[in-house]
MITOR-174500 format. One line per field, with one value per residue (C-alpha): residue number from 1; z, y, x; chain. Coordinates in nm, 4 decimals, padded with zeros to 6 digits. Example, Ala and Ser with C-alpha at 12.3 -4.5 7.8 and 13.67 -1.06 7.14 Angstrom:
REM residues 2
num <- (1 2)
zz <- (00.7800 00.7140)
yy <- (-00.4500 -00.1060)
xx <- (01.2300 01.3670)
cadena <- (A A)
REM end
This chain:
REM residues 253
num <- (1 2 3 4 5 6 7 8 9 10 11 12 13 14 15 16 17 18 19 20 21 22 23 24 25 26 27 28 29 30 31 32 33 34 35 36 37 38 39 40 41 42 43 44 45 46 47 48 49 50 51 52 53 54 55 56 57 58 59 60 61 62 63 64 65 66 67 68 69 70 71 72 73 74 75 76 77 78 79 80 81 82 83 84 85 86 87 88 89 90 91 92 93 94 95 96 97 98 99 100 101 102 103 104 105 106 107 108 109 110 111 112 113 114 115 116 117 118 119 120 121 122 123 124 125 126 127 128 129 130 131 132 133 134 135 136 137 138 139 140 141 142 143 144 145 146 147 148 149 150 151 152 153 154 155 156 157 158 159 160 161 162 163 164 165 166 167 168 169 170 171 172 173 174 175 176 177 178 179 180 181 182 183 184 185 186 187 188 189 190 191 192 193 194 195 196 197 198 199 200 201 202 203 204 205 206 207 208 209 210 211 212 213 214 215 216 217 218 219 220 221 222 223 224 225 226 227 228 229 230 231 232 233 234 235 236 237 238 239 240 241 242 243 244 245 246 247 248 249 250 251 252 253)
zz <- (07.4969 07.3278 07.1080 06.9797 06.9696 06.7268 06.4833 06.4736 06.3443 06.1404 06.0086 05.9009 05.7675 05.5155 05.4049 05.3758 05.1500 04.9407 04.9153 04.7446 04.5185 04.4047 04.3090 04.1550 03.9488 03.8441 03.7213 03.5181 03.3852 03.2910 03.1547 02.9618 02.7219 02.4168 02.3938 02.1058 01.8411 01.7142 01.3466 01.3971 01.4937 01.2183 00.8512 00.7931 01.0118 00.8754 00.5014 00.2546 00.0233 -00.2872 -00.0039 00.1200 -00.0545 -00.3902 -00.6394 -00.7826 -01.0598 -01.0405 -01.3635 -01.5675 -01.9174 -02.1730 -02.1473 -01.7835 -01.8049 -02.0162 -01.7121 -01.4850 -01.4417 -01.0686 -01.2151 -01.5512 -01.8125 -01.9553 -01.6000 -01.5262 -01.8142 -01.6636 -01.3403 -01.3895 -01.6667 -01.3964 -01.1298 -01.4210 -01.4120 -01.0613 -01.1371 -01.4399 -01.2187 -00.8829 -00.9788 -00.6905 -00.7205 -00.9601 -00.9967 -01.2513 -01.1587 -01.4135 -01.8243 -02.1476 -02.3647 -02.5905 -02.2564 -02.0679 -02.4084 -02.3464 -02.0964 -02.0978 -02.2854 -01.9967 -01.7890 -02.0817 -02.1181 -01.7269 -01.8666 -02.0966 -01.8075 -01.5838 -01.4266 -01.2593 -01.4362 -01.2451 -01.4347 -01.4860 -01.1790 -01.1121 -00.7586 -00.6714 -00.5038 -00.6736 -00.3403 -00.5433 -00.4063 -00.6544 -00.5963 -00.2345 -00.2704 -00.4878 -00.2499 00.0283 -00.1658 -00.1908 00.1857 00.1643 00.4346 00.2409 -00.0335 -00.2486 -00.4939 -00.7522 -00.9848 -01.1751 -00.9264 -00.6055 -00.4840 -00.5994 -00.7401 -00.5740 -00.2536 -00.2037 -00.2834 -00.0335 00.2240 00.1784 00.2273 00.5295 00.6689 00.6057 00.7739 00.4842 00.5153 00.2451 00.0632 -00.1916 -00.4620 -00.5170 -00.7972 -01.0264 -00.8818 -00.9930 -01.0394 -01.2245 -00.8877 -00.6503 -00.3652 -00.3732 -00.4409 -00.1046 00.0517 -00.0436 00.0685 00.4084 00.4263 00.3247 00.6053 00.8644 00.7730 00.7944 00.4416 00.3916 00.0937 -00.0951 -00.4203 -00.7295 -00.6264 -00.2719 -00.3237 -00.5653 -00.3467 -00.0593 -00.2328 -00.4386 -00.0999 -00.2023 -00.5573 -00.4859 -00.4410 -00.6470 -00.7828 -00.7823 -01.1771 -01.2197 -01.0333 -01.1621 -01.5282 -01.4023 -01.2392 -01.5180 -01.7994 -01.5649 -01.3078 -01.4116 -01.0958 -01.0654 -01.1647 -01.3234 -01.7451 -01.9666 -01.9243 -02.1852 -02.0114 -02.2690 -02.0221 -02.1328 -01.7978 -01.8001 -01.4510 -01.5175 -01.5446 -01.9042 -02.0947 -02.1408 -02.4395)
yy <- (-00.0074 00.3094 00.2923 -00.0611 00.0268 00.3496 00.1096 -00.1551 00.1067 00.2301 -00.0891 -00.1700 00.1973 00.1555 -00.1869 -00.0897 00.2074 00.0029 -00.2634 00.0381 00.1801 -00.1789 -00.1906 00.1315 00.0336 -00.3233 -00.1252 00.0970 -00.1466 -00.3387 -00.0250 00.0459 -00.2702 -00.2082 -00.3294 -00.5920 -00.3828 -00.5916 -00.6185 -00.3480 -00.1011 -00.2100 -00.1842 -00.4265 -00.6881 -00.5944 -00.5935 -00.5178 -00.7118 -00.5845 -00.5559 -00.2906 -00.1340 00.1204 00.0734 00.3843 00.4267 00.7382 00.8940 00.6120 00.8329 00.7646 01.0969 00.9855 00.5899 00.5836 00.8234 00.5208 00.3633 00.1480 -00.1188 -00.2692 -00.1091 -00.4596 -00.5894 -00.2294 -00.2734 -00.6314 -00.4754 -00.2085 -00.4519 -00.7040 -00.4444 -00.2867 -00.6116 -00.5863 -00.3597 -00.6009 -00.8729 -00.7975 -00.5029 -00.2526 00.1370 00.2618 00.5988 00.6566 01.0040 01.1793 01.3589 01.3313 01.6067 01.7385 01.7060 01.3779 01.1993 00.9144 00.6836 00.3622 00.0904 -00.1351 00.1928 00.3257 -00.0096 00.0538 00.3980 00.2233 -00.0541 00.1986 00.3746 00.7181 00.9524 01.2697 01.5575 01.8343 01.9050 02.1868 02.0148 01.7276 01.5453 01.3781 01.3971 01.6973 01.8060 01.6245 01.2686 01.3402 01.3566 01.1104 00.8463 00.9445 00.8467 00.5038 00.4279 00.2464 00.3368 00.0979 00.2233 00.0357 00.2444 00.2739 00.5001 00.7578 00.8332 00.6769 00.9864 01.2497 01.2241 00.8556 00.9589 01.3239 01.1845 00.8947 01.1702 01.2974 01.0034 00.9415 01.3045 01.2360 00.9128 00.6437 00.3174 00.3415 00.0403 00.1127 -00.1132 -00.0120 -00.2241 -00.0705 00.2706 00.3590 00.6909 00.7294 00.7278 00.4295 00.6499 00.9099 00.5907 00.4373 00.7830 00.7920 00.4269 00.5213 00.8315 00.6721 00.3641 00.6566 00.7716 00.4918 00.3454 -00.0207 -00.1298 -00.3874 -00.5384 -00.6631 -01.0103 -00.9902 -00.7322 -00.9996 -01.2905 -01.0895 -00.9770 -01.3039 -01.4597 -01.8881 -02.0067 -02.2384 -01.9326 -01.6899 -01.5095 -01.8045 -01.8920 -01.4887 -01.4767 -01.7752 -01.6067 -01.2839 -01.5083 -01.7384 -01.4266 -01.2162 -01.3566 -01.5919 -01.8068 -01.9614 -02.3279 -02.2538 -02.2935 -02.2457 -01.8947 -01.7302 -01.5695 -01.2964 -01.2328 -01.2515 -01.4984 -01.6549 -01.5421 -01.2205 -01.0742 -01.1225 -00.8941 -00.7736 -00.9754)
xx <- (01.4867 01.3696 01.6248 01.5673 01.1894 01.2870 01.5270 01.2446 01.0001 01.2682 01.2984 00.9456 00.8757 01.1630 01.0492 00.7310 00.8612 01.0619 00.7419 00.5665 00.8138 00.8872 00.4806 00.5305 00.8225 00.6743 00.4047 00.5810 00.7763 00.4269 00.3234 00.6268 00.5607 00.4327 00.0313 -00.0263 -00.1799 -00.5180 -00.6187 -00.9016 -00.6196 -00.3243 -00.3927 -00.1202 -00.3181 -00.6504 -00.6035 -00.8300 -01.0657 -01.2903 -01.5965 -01.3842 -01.1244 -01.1068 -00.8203 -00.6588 -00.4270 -00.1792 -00.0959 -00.0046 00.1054 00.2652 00.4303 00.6045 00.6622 00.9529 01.1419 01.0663 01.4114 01.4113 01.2412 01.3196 01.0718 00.9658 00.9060 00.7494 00.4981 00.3878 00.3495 00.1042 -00.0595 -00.1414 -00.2430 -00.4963 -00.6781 -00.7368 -01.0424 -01.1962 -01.1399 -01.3186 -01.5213 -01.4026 -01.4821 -01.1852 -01.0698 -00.8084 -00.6079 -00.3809 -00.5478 -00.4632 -00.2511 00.0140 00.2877 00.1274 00.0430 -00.1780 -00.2726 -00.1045 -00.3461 -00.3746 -00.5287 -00.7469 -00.9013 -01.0429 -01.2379 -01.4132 -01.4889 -01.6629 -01.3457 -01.3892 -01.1511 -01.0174 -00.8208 -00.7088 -00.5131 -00.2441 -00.1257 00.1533 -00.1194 -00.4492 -00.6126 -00.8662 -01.1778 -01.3728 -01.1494 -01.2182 -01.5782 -01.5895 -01.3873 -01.6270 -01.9271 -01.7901 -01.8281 -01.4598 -01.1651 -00.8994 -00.7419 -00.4835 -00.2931 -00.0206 00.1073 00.3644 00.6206 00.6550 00.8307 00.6343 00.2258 00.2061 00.3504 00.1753 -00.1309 -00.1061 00.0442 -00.3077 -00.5333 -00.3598 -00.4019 -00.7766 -00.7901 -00.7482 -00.5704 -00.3385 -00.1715 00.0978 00.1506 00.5223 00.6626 00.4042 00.4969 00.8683 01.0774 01.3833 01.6079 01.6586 01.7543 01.4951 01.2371 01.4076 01.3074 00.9853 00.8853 01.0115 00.8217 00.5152 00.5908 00.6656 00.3323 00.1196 00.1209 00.1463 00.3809 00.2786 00.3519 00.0723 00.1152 00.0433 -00.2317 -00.4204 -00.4010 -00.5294 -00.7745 -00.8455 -00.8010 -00.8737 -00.8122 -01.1097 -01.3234 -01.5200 -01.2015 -00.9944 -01.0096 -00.8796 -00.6572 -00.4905 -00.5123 -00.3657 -00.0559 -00.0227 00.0325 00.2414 00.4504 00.7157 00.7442 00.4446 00.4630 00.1189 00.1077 00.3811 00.5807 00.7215 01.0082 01.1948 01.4572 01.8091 01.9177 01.5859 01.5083 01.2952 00.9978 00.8389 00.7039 00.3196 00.1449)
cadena <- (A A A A A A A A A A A A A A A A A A A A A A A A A A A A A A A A A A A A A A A A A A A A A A A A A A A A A A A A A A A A A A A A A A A A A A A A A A A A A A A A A A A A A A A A A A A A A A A A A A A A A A A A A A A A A A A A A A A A A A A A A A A A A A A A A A A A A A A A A A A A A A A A A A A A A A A A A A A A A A A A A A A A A A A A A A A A A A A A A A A A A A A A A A A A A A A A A A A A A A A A A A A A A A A A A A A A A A A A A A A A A A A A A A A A A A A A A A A A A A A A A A A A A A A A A A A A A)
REM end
């Protein structure tokens, strides 16, 4: 009788036991899965609009563009000249990082053009990264976390100054087919750094609708200007593709 009293309490310890640990273990396993990340805490969820957001412009020279090579320099040119009407067209804070001289040579036309327009020029620099003292202040004064951004090269000015936004707790958005180098793996490298640390890739087209957001709004009749001149496969207007299949990217007027 003793004995059968012992195994009964044996019994009802060990299921009691194996009642917790299986708690414990559903709990972990709740625990374990990953929490849905809202758009307050994901940059790629919570965008960017011209309320919001600066546009920066990384060094576009004459002295650099022609060593671009990942993209095709006539679809290159059309690239950074519809991202430089970004600025004209919604009237975001613009800074415009990189200086004119005997090695740079000039800025590209479609950049220049946003000096005169009220840009925010920062130069001379000795460092990789545009992320100066002066830029920094400057970007702070604007009161804007979101920062979308292109520029001469992906994998070095582009990238070392988005590195450095991030470390100071920017959202970063890089507009990488206006920002090319002159190899496709080390410009492969570089986008994955820049994903690894935060960034959000992006390309002109995107960038402009989300900031353009309804082509019955406010920005609507721009934006449809901007698409119209520059990308190819939009049913809207006439294109003139120069091309040799047809297919591409035309070239800046």
């Amino acid at each position: 009788m003793a004995a059968d009293k012992y195994a009964r309490a044996r019994s009802t310890i060990l299921a009691a036991v194996a009642a917790v640990a299986m708690t414990a273990w559903s709990g972990a396993v709740v625990q374990a899965q990953p929490a849905s990340r809202s758009a307050s805490t994901s940059p790629a969820l919570s965008g960017f609009s011209p309320a919001n957001a600066v546009l920066v412009y990384v060094d576009y020279v004459t002295g650099l563009d022609n060593l671009m090579t990942t993209i095709p320099g006539k679809q290159y040119r059309n690239n950074i000249a519809a991202f430089a009407k970004f600025s004209t067209l919604f009237k975001m804070p613009t800074a415009i990082l990189g200086e004119e001289n005997n090695y740079y040579g000039t800025f590209l036309p479609e950049i220049k053009k946003l000096v005169g327009e009220g840009g925010v020029t920062f130069a001379p620099r000795s460092t990789p990264t545009a992320y100066t003292p002066d830029f920094a202040a400057w970007l702070k004064s604007t009161g804007r976390r979101n920062v979308v951004i292109g520029g001469i090269s992906i994998d070095n000015c582009t990238l070392h100054t988005s590195l450095d936004l991030l470390r100071n707790g920017y959202n970063v958005f890089v507009v990488v087919d206006v920002s090319s180098t002159n190899s496709k793996l080390a410009e492969d490298a570089a986008i994955q750094r820049l994903i690894q640390a935060g960034a959000v890739p992006v390309s002109w087209l995107n960038a402009l609708t989300e900031l353009g957001t309804d082509f019955a709004g406010p920005y609507g009749k721009g934006m449809m200007e901007i698409i119209q001149a520059h990308w190819p496969a939009s049913t809207v207007g006439v294109v003139d593709d120069t091309t040799p299949d047809g297919r591409g990217m035309q070239s800046p007027k």
